[in-house]
C-alpha positions as CSV (number, residue, x, y, z in Angstrom):
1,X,-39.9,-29.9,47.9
2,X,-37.9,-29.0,51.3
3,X,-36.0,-25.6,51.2
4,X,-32.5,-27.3,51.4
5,X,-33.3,-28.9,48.1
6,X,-34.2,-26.7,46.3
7,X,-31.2,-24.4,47.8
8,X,-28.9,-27.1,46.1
9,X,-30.9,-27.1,43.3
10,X,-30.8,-23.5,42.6
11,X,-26.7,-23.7,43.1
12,X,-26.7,-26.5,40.4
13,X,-28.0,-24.4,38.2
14,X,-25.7,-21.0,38.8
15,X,-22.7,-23.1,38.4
16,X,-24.6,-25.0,35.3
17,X,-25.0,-21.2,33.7
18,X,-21.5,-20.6,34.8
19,X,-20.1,-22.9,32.5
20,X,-22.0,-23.2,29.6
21,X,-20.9,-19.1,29.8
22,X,-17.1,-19.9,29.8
23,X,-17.8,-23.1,27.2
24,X,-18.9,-20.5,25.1
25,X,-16.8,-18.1,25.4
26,X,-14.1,-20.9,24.3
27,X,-15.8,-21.8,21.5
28,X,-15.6,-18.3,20.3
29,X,-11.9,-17.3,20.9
30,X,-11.0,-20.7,19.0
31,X,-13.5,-19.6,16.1
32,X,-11.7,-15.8,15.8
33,X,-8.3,-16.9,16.2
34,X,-8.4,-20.2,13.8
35,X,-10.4,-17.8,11.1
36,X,-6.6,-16.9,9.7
37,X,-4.6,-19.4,9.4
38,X,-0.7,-18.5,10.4
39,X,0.2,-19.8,6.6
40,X,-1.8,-16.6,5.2
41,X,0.0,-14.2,7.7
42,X,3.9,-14.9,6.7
43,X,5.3,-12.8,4.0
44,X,7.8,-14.0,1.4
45,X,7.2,-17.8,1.9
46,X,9.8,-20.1,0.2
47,X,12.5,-16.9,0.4
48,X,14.9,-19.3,1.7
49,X,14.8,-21.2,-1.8
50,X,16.9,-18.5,-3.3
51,X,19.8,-18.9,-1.2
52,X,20.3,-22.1,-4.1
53,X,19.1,-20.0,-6.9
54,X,19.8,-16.0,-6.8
55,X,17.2,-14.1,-8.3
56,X,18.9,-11.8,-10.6
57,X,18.1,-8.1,-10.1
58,X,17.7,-5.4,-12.9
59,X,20.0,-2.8,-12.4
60,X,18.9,-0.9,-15.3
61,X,15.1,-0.2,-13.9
62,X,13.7,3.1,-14.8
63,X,11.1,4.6,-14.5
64,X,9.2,6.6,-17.6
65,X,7.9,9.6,-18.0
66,X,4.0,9.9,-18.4
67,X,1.6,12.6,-19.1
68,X,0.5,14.7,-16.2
69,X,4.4,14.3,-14.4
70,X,6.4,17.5,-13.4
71,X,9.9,17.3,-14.1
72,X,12.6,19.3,-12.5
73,X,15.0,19.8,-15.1
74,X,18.8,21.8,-14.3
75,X,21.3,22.8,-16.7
76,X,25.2,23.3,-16.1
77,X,28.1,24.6,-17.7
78,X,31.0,25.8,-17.2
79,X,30.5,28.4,-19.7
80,X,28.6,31.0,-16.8
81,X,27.7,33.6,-19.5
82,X,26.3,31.6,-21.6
83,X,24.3,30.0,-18.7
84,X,22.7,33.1,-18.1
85,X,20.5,31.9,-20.7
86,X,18.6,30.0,-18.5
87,X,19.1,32.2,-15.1
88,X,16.0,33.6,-15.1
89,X,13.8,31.1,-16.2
90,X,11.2,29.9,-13.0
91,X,11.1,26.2,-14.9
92,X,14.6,25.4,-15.3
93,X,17.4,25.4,-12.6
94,X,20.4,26.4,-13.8
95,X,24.5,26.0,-12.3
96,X,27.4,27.0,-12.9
97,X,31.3,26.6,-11.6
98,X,30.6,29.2,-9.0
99,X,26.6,29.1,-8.5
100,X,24.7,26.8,-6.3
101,X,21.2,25.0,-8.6
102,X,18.7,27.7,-8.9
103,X,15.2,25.6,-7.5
104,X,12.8,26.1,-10.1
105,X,8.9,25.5,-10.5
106,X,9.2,22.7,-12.7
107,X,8.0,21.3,-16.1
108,X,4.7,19.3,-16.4
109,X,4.1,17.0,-19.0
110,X,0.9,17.9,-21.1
111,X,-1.5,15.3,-22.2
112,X,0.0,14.7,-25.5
113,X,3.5,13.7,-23.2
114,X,5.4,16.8,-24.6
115,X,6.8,19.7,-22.6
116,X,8.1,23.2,-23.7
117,X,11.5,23.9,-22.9
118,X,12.6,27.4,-22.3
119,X,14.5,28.9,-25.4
120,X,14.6,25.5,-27.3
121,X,11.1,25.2,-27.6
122,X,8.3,22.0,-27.5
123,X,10.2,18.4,-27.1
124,X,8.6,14.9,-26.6
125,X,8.7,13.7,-23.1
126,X,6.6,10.5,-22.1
127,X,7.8,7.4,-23.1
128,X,11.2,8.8,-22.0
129,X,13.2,7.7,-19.2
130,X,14.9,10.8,-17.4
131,X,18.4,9.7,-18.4
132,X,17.3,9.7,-22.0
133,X,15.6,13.2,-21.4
134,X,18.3,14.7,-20.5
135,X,20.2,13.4,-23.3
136,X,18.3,15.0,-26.0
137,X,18.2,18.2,-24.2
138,X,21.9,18.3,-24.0
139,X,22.1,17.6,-27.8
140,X,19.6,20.3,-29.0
141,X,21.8,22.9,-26.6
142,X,24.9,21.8,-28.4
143,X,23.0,21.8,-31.8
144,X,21.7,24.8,-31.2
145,X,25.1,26.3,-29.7
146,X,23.7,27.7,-26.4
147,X,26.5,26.1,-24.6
148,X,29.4,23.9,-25.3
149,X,29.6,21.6,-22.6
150,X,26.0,21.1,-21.0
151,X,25.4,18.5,-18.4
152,X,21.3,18.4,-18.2
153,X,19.8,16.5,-14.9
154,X,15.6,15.4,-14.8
155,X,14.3,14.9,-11.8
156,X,10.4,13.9,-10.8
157,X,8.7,16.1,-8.5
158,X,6.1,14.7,-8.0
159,X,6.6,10.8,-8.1
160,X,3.7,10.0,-5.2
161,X,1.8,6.6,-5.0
162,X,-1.5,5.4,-2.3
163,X,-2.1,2.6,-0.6
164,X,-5.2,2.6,1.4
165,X,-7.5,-0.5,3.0
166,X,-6.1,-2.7,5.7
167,X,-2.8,-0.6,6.6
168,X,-1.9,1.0,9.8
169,X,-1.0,4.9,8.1
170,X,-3.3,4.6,4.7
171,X,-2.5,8.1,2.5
172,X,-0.5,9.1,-0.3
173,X,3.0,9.1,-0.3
174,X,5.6,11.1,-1.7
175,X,8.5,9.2,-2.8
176,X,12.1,10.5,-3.0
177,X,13.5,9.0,-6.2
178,X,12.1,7.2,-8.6
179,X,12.6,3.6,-7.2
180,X,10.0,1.9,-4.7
181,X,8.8,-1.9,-4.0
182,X,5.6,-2.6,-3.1
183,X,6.9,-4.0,0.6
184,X,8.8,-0.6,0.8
185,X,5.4,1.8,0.1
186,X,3.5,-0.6,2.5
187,X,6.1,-0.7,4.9
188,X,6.0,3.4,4.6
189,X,1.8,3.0,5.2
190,X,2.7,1.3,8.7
191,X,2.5,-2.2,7.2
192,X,-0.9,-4.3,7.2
193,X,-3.4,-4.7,9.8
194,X,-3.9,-8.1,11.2
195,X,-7.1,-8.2,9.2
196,X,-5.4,-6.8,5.7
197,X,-5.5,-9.7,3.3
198,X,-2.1,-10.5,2.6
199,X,-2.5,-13.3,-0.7
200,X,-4.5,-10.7,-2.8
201,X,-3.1,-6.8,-3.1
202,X,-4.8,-5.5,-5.4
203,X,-2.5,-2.3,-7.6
204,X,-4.6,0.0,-9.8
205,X,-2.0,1.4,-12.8
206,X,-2.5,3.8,-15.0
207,X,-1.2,2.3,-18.8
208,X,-1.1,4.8,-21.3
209,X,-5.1,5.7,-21.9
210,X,-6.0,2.5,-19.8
211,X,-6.6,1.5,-15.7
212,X,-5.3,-1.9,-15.4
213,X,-5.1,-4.0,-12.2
214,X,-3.0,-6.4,-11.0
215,X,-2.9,-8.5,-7.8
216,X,-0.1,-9.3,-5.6
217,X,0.5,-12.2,-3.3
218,X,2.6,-11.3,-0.2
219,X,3.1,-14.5,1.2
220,X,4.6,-15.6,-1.6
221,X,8.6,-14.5,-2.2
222,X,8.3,-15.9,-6.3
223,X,5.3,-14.5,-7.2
224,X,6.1,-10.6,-5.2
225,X,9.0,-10.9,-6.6
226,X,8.6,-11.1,-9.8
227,X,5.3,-8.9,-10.0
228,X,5.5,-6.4,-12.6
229,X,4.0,-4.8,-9.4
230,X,7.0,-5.2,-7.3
231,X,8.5,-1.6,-8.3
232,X,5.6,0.9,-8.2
233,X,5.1,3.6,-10.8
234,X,3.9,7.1,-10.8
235,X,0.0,7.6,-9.3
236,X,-0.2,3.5,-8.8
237,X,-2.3,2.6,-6.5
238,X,-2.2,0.0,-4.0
239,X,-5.5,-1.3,-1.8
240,X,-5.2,-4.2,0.6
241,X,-8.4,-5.8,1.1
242,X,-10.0,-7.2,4.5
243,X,-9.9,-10.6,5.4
244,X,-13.7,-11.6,4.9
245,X,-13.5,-13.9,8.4
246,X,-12.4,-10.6,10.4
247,X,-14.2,-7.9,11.4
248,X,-16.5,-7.6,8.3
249,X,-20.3,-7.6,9.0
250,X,-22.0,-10.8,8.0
251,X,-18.8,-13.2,7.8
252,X,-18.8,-16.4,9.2
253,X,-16.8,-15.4,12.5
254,X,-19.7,-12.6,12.9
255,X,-22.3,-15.1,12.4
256,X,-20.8,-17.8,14.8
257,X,-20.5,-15.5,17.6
258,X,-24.0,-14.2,17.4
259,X,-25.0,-17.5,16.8
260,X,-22.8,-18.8,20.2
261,X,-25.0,-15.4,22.2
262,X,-28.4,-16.2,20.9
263,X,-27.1,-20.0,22.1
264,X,-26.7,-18.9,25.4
265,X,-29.4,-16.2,25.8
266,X,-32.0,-18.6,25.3
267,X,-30.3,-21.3,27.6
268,X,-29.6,-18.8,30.0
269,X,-33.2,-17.6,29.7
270,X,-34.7,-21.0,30.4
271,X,-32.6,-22.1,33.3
272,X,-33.9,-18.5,35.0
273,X,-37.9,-19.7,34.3
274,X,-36.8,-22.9,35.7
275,X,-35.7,-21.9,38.7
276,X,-38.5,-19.2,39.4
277,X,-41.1,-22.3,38.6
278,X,-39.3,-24.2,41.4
279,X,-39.1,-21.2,43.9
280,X,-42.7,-20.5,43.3
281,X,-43.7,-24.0,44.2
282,X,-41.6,-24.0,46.8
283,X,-43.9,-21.3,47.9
């Protein structure tokens, strides 16, 4: 075979390998980005729908108090002598006309969901919002006649949820108040990674003696919001879960791109013995 042909021959097959490389490497761009549809990527789908039909929002949510919480609870009074009472206590706060609230250490709910109140003794706790709380502690000072006019305030201290998996900023988060959404704390976490799983958050409660789950759909407005999931509770846990065709070893996308490079190794492979065989004869 003449030396100019096989020249030719031999710059056939470069550009040949050339291509199949870049047909390839096509093949597997289109097979990682059409993996997630854009459908499963858009929160709040059909949001627009309630600009016909308000969704009616409770006003009156509150959170209760459960065992293991610690509660910041201050007394005032106008009455400054008799709020010397509960001056010195390091679990209550305490204020009066001319004092700012004394920070105290706090009260923790034991197991059986009862706390013990400085100077009125053990009350019931959990079950309790912290409005209603603070009720009863204002009626057993007045019962008791430690003070006239009390005005009792309960606050969480400790009111912390986590969301971990497929977000930006995973970790537990404190929470100012006692009123978060879901989009809120995963807003807080930095939001979801392109490979989170945005049609199944999955939100680990605590119920009494029981760990129930539920799952959330983001891409749906209806279902978020009206999750009994949408507000988050004290120690709830929220976990976003990958997308199995990103990024996880042995998914499909995984397997079609080593499929595509074992392709092209072996083409690769066997256009290079081809073109020794023909520079050897050549020889």
């Amino acid at each position: 075979m003449p030396p100019v042909r096989n020249a030719n021959l031999l710059t056939v097959i470069f550009y040949l390998m050339k291509y199949i490389s870049r047909v390839f490497m096509c093949m597997i761009l289109v097979g990682l980005v059409s993996c997630v549809p854009s459908k499963k990527m858009i929160y709040l789908q059909g949001a627009e729908e309630m600009s016909e039909t308000p969704q009616t929002i409770a006003q009156n949510y509150e959170l209760k108090i459960v065992p293991d919480d610690q509660l910041l609870i201050t007394v005032s009074s106008k009455d400054e002598e008799l709020l010397e009472l509960f001056a010195n206590s390091q679990v209550l706060g305490s204020s009066g006309s001319s004092s700012n609230i004394q920070e105290a250490i706090g009260l923790r709910v034991d197991k059986q969901g009862k706390i013990e109140v400085p100077i009125l003794g053990e009350m019931q706790a959990a079950g309790l919002t912290r409005g209603e709380l603070a009720k009863a502690i204002e009626a057993k000072l007045i019962e008791g006649e430690y003070l006239n006019d009390p005005t009792v305030t309960v606050q969480l201290k400790d009111f912390k949820v986590t969301v971990m998996g497929e977000v930006n900023s995973p970790g537990v988060q404190a929470i100012s108040g006692d009123r978060v959404t879901i989009l809120e704390a995963l807003t807080m976490a930095g939001d979801l990674t392109p490979s989170g799983k945005r049609d199944n958050i999955l939100v680990v409660r605590e119920e009494g003696d029981q760990r129930v789950s539920y799952v959330v759909d983001l891409t749906s407005s209806e279902k978020v919001l009206t999750s009994p999931c949408y507000y988050l509770k004290q120690n709830d846990v929220v976990y976003v879960q990958p997308n199995k065709s990103i990024g996880v070893k042995g998914s499909a996308t995984l397997s079609f791109v080593s499929a595509s490079s074992s392709i092209l190794s072996v083409i690769a492979s066997v256009l290079s013995i081809v073109s020794m065989i023909i520079v050897l004869k050549d020889k």
